[in-house]
PLY file of the C-alpha trace (Angstrom):
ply
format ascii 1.0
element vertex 354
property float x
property float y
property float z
element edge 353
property int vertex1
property int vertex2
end_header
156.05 -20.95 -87.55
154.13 -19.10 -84.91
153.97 -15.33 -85.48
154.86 -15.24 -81.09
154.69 -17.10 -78.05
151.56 -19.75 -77.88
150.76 -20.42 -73.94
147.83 -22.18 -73.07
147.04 -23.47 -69.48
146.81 -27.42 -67.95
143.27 -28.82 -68.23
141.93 -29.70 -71.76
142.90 -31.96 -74.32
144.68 -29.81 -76.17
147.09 -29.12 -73.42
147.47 -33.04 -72.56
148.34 -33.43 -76.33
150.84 -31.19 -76.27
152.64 -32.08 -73.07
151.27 -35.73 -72.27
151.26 -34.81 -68.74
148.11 -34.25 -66.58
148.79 -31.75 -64.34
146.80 -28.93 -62.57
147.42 -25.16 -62.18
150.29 -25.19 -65.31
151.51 -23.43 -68.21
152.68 -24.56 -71.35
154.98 -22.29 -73.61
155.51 -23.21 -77.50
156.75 -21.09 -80.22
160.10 -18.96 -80.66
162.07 -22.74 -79.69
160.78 -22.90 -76.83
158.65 -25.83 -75.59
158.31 -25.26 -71.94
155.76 -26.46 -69.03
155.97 -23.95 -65.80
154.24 -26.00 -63.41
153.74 -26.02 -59.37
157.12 -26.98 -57.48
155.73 -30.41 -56.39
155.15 -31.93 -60.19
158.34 -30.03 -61.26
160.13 -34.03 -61.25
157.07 -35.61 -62.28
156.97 -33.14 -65.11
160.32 -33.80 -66.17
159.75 -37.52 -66.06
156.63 -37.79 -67.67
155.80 -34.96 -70.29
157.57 -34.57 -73.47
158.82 -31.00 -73.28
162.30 -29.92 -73.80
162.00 -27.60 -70.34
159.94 -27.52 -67.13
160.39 -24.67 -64.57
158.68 -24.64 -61.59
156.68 -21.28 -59.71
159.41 -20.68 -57.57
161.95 -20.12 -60.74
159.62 -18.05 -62.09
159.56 -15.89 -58.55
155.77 -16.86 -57.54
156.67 -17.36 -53.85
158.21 -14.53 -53.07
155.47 -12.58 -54.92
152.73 -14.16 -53.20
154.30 -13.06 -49.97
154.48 -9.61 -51.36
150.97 -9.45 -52.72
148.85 -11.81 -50.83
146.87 -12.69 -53.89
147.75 -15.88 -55.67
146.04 -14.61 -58.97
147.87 -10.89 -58.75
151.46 -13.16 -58.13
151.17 -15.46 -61.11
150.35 -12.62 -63.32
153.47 -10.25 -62.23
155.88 -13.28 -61.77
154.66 -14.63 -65.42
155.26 -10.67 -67.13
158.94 -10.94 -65.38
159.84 -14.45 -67.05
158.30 -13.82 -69.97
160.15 -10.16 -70.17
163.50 -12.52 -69.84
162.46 -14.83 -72.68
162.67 -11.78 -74.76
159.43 -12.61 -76.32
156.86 -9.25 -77.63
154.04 -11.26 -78.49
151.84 -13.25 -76.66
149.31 -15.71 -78.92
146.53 -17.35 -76.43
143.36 -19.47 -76.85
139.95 -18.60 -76.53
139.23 -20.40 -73.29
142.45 -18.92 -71.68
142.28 -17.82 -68.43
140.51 -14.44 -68.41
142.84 -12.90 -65.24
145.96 -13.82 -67.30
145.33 -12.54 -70.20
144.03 -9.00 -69.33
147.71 -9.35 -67.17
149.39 -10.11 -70.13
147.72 -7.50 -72.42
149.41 -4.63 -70.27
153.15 -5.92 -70.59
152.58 -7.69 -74.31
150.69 -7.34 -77.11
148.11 -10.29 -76.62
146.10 -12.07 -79.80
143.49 -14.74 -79.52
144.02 -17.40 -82.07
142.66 -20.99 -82.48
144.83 -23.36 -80.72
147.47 -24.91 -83.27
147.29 -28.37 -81.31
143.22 -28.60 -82.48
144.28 -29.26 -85.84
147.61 -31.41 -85.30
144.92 -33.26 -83.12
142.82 -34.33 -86.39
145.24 -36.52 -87.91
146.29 -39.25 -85.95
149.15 -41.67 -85.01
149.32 -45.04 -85.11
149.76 -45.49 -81.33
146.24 -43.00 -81.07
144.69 -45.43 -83.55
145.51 -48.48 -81.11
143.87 -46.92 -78.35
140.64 -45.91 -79.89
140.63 -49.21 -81.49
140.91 -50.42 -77.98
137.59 -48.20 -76.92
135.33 -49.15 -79.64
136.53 -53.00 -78.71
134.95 -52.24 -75.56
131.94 -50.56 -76.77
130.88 -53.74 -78.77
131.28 -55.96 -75.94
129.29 -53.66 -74.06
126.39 -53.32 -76.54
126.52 -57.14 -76.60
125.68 -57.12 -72.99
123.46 -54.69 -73.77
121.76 -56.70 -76.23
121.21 -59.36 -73.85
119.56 -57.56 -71.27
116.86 -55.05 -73.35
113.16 -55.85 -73.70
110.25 -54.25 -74.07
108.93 -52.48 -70.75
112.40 -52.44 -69.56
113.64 -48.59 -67.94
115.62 -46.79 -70.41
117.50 -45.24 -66.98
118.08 -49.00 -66.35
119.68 -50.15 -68.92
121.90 -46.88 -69.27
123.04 -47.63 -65.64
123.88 -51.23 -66.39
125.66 -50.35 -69.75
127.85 -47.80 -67.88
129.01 -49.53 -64.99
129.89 -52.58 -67.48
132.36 -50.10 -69.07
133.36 -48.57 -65.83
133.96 -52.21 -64.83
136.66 -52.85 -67.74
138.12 -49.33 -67.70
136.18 -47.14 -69.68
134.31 -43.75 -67.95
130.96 -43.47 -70.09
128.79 -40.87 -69.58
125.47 -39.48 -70.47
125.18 -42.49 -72.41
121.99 -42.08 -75.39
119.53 -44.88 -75.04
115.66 -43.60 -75.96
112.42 -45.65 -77.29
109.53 -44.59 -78.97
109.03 -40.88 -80.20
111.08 -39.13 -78.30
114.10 -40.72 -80.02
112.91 -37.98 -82.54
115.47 -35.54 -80.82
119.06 -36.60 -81.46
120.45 -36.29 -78.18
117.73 -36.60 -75.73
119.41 -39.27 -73.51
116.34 -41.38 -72.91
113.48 -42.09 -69.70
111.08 -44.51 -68.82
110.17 -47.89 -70.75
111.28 -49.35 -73.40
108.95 -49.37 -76.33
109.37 -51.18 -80.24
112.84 -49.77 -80.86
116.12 -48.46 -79.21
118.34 -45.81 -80.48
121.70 -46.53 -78.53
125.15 -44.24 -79.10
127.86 -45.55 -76.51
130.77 -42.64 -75.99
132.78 -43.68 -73.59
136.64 -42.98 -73.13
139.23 -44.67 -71.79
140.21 -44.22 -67.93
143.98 -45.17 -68.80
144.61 -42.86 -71.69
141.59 -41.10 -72.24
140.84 -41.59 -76.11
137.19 -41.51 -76.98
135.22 -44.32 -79.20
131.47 -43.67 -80.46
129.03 -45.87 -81.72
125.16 -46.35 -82.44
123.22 -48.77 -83.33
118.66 -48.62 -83.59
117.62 -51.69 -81.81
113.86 -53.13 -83.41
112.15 -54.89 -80.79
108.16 -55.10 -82.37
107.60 -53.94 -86.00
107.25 -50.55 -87.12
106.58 -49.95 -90.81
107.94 -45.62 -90.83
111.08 -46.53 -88.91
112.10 -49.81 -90.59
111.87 -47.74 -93.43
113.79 -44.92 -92.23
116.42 -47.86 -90.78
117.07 -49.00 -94.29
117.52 -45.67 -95.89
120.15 -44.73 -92.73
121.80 -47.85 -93.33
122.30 -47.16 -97.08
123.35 -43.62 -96.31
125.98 -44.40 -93.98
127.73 -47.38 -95.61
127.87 -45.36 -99.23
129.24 -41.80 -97.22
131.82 -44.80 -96.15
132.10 -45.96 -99.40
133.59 -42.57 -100.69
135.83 -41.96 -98.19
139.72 -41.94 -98.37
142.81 -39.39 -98.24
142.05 -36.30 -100.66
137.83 -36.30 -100.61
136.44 -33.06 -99.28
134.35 -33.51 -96.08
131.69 -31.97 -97.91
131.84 -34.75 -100.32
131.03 -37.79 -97.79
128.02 -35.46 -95.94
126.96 -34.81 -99.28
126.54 -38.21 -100.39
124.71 -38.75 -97.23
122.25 -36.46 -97.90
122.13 -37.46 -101.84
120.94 -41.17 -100.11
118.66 -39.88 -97.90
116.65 -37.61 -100.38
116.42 -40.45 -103.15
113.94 -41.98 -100.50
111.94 -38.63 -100.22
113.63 -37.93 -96.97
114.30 -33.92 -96.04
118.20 -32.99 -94.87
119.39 -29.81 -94.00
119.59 -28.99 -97.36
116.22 -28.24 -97.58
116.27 -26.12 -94.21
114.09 -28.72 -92.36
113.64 -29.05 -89.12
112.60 -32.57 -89.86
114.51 -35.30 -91.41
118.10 -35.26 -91.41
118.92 -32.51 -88.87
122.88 -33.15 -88.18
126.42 -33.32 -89.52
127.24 -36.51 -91.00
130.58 -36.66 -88.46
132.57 -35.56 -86.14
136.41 -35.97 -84.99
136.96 -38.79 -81.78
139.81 -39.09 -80.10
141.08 -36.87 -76.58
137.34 -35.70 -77.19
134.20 -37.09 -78.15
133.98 -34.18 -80.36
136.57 -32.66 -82.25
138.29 -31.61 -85.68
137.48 -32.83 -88.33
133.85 -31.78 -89.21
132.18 -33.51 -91.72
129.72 -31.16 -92.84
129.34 -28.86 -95.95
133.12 -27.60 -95.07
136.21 -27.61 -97.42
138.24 -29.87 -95.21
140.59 -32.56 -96.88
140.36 -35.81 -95.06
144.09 -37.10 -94.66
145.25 -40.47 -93.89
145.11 -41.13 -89.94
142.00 -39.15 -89.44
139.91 -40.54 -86.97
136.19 -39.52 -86.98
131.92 -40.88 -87.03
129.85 -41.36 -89.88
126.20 -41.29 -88.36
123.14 -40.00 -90.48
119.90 -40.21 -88.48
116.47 -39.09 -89.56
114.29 -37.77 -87.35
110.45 -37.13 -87.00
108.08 -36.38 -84.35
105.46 -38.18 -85.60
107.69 -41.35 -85.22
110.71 -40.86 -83.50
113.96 -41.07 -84.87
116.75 -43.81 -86.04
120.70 -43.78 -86.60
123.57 -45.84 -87.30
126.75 -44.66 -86.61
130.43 -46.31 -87.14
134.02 -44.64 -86.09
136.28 -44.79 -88.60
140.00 -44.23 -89.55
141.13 -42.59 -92.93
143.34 -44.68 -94.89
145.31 -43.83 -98.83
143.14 -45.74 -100.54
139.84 -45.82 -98.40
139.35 -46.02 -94.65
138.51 -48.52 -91.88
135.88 -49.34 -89.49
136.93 -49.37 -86.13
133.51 -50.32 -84.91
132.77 -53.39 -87.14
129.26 -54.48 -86.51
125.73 -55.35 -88.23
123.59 -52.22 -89.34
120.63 -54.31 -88.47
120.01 -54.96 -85.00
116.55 -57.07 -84.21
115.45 -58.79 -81.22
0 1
1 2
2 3
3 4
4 5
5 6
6 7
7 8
8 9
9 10
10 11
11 12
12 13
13 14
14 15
15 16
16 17
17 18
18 19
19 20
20 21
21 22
22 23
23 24
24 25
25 26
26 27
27 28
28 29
29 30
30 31
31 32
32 33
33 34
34 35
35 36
36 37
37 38
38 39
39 40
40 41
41 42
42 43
43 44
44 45
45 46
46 47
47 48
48 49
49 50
50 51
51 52
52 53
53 54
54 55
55 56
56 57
57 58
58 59
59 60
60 61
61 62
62 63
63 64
64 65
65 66
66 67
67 68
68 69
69 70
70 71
71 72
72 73
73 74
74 75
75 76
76 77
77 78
78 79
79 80
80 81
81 82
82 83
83 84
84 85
85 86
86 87
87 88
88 89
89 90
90 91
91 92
92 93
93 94
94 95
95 96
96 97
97 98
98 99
99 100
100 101
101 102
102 103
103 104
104 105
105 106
106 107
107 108
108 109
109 110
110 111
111 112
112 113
113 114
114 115
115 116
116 117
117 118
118 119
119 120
120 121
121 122
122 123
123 124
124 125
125 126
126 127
127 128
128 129
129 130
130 131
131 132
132 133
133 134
134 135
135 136
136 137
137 138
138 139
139 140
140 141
141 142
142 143
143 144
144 145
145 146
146 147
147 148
148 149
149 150
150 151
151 152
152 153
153 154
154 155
155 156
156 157
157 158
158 159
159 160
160 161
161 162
162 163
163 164
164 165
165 166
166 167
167 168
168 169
169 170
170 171
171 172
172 173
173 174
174 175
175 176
176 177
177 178
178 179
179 180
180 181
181 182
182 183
183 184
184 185
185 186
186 187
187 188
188 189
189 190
190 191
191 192
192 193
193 194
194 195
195 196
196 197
197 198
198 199
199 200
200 201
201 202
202 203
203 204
204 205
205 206
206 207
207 208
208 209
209 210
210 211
211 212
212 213
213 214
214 215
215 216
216 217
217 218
218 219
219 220
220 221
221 222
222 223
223 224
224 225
225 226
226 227
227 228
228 229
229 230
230 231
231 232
232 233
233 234
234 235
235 236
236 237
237 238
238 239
239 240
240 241
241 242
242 243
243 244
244 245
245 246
246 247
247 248
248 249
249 250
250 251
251 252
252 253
253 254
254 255
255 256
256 257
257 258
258 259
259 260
260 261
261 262
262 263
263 264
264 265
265 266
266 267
267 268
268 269
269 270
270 271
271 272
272 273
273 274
274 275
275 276
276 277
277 278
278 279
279 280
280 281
281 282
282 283
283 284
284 285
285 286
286 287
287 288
288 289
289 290
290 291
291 292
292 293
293 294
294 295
295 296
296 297
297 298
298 299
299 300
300 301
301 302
302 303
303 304
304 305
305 306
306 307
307 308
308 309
309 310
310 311
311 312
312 313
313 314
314 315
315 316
316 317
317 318
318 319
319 320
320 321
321 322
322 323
323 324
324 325
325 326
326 327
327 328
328 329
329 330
330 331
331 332
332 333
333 334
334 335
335 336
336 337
337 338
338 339
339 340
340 341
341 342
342 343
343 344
344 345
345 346
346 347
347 348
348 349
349 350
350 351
351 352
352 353
């Protein structure tokens, strides 16, 4: 139960998880029985149709019209007509989030007592149902095919920028939105998320994010292409590729997410490798995971946190190591927590040679 009245405003995941409506410029109430979108009068029917709220009201039942006639200022009337409705819901305590609209809440604060509080829906969002497992499913389906194209088209002397283009449009192609899609050579793979330029040298680090343009789940994925034989990062390949299919191994409903990064870590310093562990800057420099689903990146974290993994979670298992002499390698898989274990959603070889 709520300790007050949780609103949180249209355009972030959270907010589409909540509702399942994408709409602009609206408001959703929960807490106190109340599960309530207030919404602009022209998706007022649209709301009612397609979100799964037990009440939408639209600005003019909340007075918005008449106060923007009154005030001139759109901001100034959705504040004022807000304080009314909310005055008539009887409510004394307003709970928001932290990327709430600033001009509403410093409204609210002088009619309500106003707390900021992590959005409940973050957390609901880490476990996941089996109709949000069938659409990820369906993205990393589509990020294999297009890593197969991929895999068809990269060579040595090839434009990283080239390739990224042609990777992306394939997705865009089959209904998937990818963006800043990671595909680096050489050394300067040796910094995780540097998205890649210029040609193609002896191997590829390639993580394909893209989400779905129909219902907007998120799949990850990366695989370290070798194109001409290097003796540091096949190395590094092979200890990667032993870290992330025994933090796999581990994994099921009631293991700490501490446990599975920590396993990680135990793999990758039994080949002399550093980890954050050991405060390096070199080495293994990252989390072992994070959450997929409405975002590329949310709950859970699997990191040195206390965090029980629960059936239905949905989340990456990626070690990497990374050194500037070098450049850097990773291998990562998106996976779904089962009782007894968990499965791959992104079933492909750890080796990848041209």
């Amino acid at each position: 139960m709520l300790p007050g009245l949780f609103i949180h405003h249209s355009g972030t995941a959270n907010f589409y998880y909540a509702t399942r409506i994408k709409v602009e410029s609206a408001l959703h109430l929960y807490g106190n029985d109340i599960n309530m979108l207030i919404v602009p009068d022209m998706e007022k029917e649209r709301a009612i149709k397609e979100s799964c709220v037990k009440e939408v009201v639209s600005y003019s039942e909340i007075g918005y019209h008449e106060r923007l006639k009154e005030f001139r200022d759109s901001k100034k009337a959705l504040v004022e007509s807000l304080k009314c409705y909310l005055k008539q819901l009887k409510t004394d305590k307003i709970l928001i989030p932290h990327n709430f609209p600033a001009y509403l809440a410093f409204g609210l604060s002088k009619a309500f007592e106003v707390e900021i509080v992590e959005n409940p829906f973050s957390k609901l969002r880490a476990v996941k149902r089996k109709e949000e497992i069938a659409k990820i499913r369906e993205t990393c389906s589509a990020i294999l095919e297009a890593f197969e194209f991929l895999k068809g088209i990269v060579r040595k002397g090839k434009k990283c920028e080239e390739l990224r283009n042609a990777v992306e449009l394939f997705l865009f192609e089959r209904g998937f939105l990818a963006e800043d899609t990671i595909l680096a050579s050489g050394k300067l793979t040796a910094f995780p998320h540097f998205k890649g330029e210029g040609d193609v040298e002896e191997h590829v680090v390639v993580d394909i994010f893209p989400k779905s343009r129909t219902h907007g789940y998120y799949g990850d994925f990366t695989r370290t292409i070798l194109i001409e034989p290097e003796k540091e990062i096949e190395e590094m390949l092979e200890a990667v590729i032993e870290a992330k299919q025994k933090g796999i191994e581990v994994i099921r409903e009631g293991v700490k997410a501490r446990d599975v990064h920590g396993t990680v870590c135990d793999v990758l310093e039994s080949y002399g490798y550093k980890t954050l562990r050991s405060k390096s800057s070199e080495g293994f420099i990252h989390s072992t995971g994070h959450g997929v689903g409405l975002e590329v990146h949310e709950e859970p974290r699997i990191f040195e946190n206390d965090d029980v993994l629960k059936a239905g979670m949905v989340f990456t298992v990626e070690p990497g190591l990374y050194y500037l002499k070098w450049g850097g390698v990773r291998v990562e898989d998106t996976v779904v927590v089962t009782k007894r274990g968990c499965e791959v959603l992104t079933p492909y070889p750890d080796r990848v040679r041209l």
